[in-house]
C-alpha positions as CSV (number, residue, x, y, z in Angstrom):
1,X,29.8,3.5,23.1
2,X,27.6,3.5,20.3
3,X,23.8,2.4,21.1
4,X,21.5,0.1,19.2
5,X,17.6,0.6,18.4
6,X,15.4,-1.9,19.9
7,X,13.8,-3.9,16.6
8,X,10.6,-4.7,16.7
9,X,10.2,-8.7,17.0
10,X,7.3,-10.9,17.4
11,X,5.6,-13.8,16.5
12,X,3.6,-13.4,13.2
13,X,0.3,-13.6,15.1
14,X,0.9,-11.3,17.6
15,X,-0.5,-8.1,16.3
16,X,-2.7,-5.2,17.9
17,X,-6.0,-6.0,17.9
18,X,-7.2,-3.0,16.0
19,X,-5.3,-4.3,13.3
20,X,-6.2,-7.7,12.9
21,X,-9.9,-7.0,13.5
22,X,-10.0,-7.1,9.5
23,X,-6.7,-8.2,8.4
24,X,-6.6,-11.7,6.7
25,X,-4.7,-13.8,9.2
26,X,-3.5,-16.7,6.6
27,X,-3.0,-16.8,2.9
28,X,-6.0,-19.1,2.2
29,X,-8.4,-16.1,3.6
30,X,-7.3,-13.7,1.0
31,X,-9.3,-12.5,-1.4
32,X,-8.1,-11.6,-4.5
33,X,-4.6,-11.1,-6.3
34,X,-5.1,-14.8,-7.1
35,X,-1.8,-14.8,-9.6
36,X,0.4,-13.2,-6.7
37,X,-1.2,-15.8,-3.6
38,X,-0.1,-18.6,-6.6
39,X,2.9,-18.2,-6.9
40,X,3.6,-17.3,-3.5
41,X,1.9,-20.2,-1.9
42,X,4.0,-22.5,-4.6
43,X,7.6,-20.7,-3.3
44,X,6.6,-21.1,0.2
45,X,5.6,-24.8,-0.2
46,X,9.3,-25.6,-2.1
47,X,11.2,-24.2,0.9
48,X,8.9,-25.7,3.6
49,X,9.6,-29.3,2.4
50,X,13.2,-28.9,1.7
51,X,13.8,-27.2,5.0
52,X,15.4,-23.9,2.9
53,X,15.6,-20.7,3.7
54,X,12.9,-18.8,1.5
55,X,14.0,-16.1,-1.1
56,X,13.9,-12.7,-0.7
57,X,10.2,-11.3,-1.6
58,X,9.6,-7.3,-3.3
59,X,6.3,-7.1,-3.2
60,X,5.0,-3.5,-4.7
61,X,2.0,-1.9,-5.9
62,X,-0.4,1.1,-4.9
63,X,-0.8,2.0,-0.6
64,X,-4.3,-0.4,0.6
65,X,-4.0,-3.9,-1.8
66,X,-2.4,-5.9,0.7
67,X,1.6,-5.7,0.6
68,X,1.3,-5.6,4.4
69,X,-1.1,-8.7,4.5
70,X,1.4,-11.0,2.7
71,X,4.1,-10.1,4.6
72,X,2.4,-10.8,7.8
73,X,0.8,-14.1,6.5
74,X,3.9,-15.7,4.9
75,X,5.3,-16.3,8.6
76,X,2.4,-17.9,10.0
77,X,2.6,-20.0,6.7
78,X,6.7,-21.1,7.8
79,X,5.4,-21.3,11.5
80,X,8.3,-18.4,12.2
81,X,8.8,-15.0,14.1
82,X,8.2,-11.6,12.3
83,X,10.5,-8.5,12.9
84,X,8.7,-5.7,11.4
85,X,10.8,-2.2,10.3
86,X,10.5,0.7,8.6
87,X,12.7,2.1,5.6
88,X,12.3,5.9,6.7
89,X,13.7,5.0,10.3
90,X,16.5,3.0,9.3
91,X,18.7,6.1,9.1
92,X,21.9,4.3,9.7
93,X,23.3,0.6,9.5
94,X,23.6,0.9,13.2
95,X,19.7,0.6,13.2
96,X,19.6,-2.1,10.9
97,X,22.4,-4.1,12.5
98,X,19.9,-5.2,15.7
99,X,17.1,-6.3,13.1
100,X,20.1,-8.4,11.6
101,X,21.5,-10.3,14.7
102,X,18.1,-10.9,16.2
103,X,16.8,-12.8,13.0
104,X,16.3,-16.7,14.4
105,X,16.9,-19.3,11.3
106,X,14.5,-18.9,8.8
107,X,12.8,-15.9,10.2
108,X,11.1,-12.8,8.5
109,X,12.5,-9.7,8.4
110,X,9.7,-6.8,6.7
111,X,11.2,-3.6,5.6
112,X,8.2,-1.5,4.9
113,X,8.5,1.7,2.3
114,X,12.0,-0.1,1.5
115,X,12.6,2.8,-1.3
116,X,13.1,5.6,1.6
117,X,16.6,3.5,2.7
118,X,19.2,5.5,2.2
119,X,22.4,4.6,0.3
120,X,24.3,3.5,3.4
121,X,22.1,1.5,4.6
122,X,21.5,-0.4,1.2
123,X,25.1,-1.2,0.8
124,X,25.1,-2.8,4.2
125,X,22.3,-5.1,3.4
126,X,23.8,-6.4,0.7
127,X,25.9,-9.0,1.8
128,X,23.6,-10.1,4.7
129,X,20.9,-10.6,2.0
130,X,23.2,-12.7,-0.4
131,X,26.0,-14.1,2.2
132,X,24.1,-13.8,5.3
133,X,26.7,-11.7,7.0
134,X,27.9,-8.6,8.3
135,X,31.3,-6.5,8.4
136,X,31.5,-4.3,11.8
137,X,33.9,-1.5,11.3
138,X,35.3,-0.8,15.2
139,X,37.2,2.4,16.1
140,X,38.7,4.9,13.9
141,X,42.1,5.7,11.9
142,X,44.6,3.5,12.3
143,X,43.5,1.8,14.7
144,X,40.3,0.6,12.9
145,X,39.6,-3.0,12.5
146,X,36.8,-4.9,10.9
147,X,35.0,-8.0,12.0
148,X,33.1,-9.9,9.7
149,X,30.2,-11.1,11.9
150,X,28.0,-14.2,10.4
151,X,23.9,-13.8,10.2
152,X,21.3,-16.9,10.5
153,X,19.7,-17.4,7.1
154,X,16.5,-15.3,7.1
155,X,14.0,-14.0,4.7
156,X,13.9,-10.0,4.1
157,X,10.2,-8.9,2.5
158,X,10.4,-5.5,1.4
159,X,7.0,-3.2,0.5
160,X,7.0,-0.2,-1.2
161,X,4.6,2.2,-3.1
162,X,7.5,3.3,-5.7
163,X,9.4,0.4,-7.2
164,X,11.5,2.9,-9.5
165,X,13.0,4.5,-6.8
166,X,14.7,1.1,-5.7
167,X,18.8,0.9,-6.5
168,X,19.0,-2.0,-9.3
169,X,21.4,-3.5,-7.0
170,X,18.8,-3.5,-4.2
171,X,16.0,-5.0,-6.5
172,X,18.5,-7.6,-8.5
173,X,19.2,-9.3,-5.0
174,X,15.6,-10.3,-4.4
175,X,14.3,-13.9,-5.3
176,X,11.1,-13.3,-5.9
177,X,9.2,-9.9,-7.4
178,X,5.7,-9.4,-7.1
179,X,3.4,-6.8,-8.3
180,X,0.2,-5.5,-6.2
181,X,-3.2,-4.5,-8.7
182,X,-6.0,-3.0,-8.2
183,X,-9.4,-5.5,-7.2
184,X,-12.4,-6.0,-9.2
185,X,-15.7,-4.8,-7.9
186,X,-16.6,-8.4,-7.3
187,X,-13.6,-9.0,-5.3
188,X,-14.1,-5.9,-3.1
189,X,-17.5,-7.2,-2.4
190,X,-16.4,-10.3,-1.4
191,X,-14.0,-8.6,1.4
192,X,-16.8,-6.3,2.5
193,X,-19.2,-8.9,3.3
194,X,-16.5,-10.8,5.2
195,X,-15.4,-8.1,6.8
196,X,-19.1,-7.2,8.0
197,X,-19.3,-10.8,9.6
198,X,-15.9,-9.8,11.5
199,X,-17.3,-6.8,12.7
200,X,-21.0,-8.4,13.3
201,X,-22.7,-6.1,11.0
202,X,-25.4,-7.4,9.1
203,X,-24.8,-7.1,5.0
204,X,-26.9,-7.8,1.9
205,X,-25.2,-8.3,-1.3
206,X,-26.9,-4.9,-3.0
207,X,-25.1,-2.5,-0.1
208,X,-21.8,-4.7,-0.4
209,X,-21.7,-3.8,-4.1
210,X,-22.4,0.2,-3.3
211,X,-19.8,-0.3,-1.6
212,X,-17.3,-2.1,-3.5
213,X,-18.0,0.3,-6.7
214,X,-17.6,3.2,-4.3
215,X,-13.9,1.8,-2.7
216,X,-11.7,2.6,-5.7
217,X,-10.3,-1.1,-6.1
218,X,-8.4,-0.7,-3.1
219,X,-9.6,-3.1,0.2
220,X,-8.3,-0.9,2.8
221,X,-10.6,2.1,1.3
222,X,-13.5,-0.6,1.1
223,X,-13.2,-1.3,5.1
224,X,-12.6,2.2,5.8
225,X,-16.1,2.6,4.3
226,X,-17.4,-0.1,5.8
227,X,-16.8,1.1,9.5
228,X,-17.9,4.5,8.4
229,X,-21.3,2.8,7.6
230,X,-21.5,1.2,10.6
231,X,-20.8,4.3,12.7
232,X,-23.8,6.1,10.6
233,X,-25.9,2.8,10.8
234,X,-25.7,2.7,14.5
235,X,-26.3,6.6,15.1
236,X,-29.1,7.0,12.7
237,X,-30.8,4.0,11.8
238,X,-30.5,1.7,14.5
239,X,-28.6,-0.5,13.5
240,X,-29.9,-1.1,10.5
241,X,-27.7,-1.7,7.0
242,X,-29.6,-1.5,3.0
243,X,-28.2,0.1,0.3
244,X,-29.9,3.5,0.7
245,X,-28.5,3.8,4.1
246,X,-25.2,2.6,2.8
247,X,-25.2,5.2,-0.3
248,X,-26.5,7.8,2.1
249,X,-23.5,7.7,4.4
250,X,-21.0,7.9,2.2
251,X,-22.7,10.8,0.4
252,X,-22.3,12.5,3.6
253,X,-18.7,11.7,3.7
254,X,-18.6,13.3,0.1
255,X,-17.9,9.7,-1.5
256,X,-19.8,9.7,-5.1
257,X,-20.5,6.7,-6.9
258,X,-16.8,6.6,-9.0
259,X,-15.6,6.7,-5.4
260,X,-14.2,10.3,-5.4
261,X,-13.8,12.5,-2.6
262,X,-14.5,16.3,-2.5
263,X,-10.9,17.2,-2.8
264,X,-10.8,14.9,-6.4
265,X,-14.0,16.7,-7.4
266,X,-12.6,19.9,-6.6
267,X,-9.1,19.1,-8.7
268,X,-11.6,18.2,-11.7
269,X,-13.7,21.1,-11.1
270,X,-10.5,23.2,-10.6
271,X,-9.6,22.4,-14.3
272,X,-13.0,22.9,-15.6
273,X,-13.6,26.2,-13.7
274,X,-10.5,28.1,-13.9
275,X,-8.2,26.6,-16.6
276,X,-11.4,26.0,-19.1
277,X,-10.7,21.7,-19.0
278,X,-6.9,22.3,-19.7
279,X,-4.1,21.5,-20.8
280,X,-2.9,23.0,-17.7
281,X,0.5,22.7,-15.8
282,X,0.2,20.6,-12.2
283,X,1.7,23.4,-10.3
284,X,-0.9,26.2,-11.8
285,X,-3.6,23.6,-10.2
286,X,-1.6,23.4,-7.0
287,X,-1.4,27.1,-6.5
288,X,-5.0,27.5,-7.4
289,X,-6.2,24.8,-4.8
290,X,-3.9,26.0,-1.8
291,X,-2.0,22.6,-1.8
292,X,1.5,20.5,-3.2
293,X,1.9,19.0,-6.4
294,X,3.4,16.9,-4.5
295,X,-0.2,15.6,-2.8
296,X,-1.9,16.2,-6.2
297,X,0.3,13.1,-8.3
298,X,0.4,11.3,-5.9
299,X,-2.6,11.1,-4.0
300,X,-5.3,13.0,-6.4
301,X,-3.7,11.9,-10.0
302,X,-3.3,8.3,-10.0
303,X,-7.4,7.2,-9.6
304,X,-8.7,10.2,-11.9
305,X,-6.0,9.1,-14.8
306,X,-7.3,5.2,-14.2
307,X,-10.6,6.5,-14.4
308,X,-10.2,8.1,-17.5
309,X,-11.2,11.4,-16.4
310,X,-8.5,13.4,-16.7
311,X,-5.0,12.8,-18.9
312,X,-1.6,14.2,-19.0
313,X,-0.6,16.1,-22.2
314,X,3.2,17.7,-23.3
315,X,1.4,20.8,-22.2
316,X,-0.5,19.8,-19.5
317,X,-3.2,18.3,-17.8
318,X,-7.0,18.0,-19.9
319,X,-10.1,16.8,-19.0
320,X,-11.5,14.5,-20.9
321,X,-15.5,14.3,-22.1
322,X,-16.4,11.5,-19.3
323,X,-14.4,13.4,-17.1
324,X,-16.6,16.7,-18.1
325,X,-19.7,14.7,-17.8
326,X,-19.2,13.3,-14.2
327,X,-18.8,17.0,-13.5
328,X,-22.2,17.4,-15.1
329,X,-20.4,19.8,-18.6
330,X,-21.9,19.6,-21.7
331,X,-18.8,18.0,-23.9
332,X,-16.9,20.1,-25.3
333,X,-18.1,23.8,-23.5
334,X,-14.9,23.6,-21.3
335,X,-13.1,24.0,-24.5
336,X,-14.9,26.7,-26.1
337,X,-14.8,28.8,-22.7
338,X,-10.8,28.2,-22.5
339,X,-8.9,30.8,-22.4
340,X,-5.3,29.1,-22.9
């Protein structure tokens, strides 16, 4: 007898407390991908006064802007339940199929990394996205039969970090797309200082900017520094929060003021160093630094390229001159010293 996975179901505001400590809890508290929350809010609204079903919502865009956030909020905002799963464990449409039955009318279903579903498991969502139904294939052979099993309307959100690697089929059945950006440094400023009153910290608009410019457009990096900073606030300075003790904390944690990290400086410095500023191939850089290109584009890349420091090239990656001058070059030596 085959055995069903458990889903995971509960009401939308029944979260761990860890992580709703800083999470917005309603769509009105976001701050923020203002264009997204529009539209949104205006979809939500239609179906909530004609008592519909909402569409199906993709909502993609880089890890840390939020995709999480909507998809917890839009149930609160149809007062319904939440069932939350993830793509990578859905290896099989036997561990979708509980997800499927338990929806209640009108409920949320979140898929999240909705790319890493593999083919089988697609095909089998199909019809219970467009039809709201099921076929159960019971015993083998001959003596196989299939029973088409009907699904309460529901609403599937699916997150992901890599929209291209979604069938067109998959994406083509979704009602409504939405893309994720990158904040502003106002906007990340605005989410530090509320997130300081969450957590009781006290917060002056000059150390919520360090902060922001420091966070790399991304809110979940921006709270991540902000409890770092309370941690070194409350061991050595007593509590105490300005923008010196702010920028000195996250100088300790290696955080400069583009917001890199030591392992981006040492991926620029890598390519200034050894390879003379480029062009150089990703995998020479991935041997050199003990690590996967892999890690490098997708982790390392993707910031350095929107900040302009580094490009790709047909033969590689190059440095470019505000790249070489945040690593403190004269313009234009990496070039002379290059030896490819």
């Amino acid at each position: 007898m085959t055995s069903f996975r458990e889903p995971s179901v509960q009401a939308a505001d029944e979260q761990p407390v860890e992580d709703r400590a800083l999470r917005p809890q309603r769509m009105d508290e976001m701050v923020g991908q203002r264009a997204v929350h529009e539209r949104l809010s205006i979809a939500i609204d239609a179906a909530r006064k004609r008592g519909e079903t909402l569409g199906h919502i993709l909502l993609d865009g880089p890890p840390g802007l939020g995709k999480t956030t909507f998809a917890t909020c839009i149930p609160r905002e149809l007062g319904t339940t939440l069932q939350i799963a993830s793509g990578a464990a859905l290896a099989a449409p036997k561990d979708l199929l509980p997800y499927l039955t338990n929806a209640s009318e009108g409920s949320v279903l979140f898929i999240d990394e909705i790319h890493r579903l593999p083919i089988a498991v697609e095909e089998f969502l199909y019809p219970a996205m467009e039809d709201f139904r099921v076929d159960i294939t019971l015993g083998d052979g001959v003596a196989a039969r299939t029973i088409n099993m009907p699904l309460r309307p529901f609403t599937l959100v699916g997150a992901t970090t890599r929209a291209g690697l979604i069938s067109a089929p998959l994406r083509d059945r979704f009602v409504i797309r939405e893309h994720l950006d990158y904040y502003s440094p106002a906007e990340l400023a605005e989410i530090v200082r509320r997130s300081a009153v969450k957590l009781a910290m006290p917060m002056d608009d000059a150390s919520a900017d360090e902060i922001a410019r420091r966070s790399r457009g991304t809110p979940r990096l921006a709270n991540n520094r902000l409890r770092w900073i309370r941690d070194f606030s409350t061991s050595r300075a007593g509590g105490a929060i300005d923008v010196e003790i702010a920028r000195s904390a996250l100088e300790m944690q290696g955080i400069d003021e583009l917001g890199l990290d030591g392992f981006d400086r040492k991926y620029l410095e890598t390519i200034q160093r050894v390879f003379g500023g480029g062009p150089v191939g990703i995998e020479a850089i991935a041997h050199t630094m003990s690590s996967a290109a892999d890690t490098l584009e997708d982790d390392v890349e993707p910031f350095l390229l929107r900040c302009e420091l580094v490009i790709r090239t047909p033969r590689g990656r190059r440095l470019t001159a505000k790249g070489e001058e945040h690593l403190g070059v004269p313009p234009q030596q990496g070039r002379q010293n290059s030896l490819f």
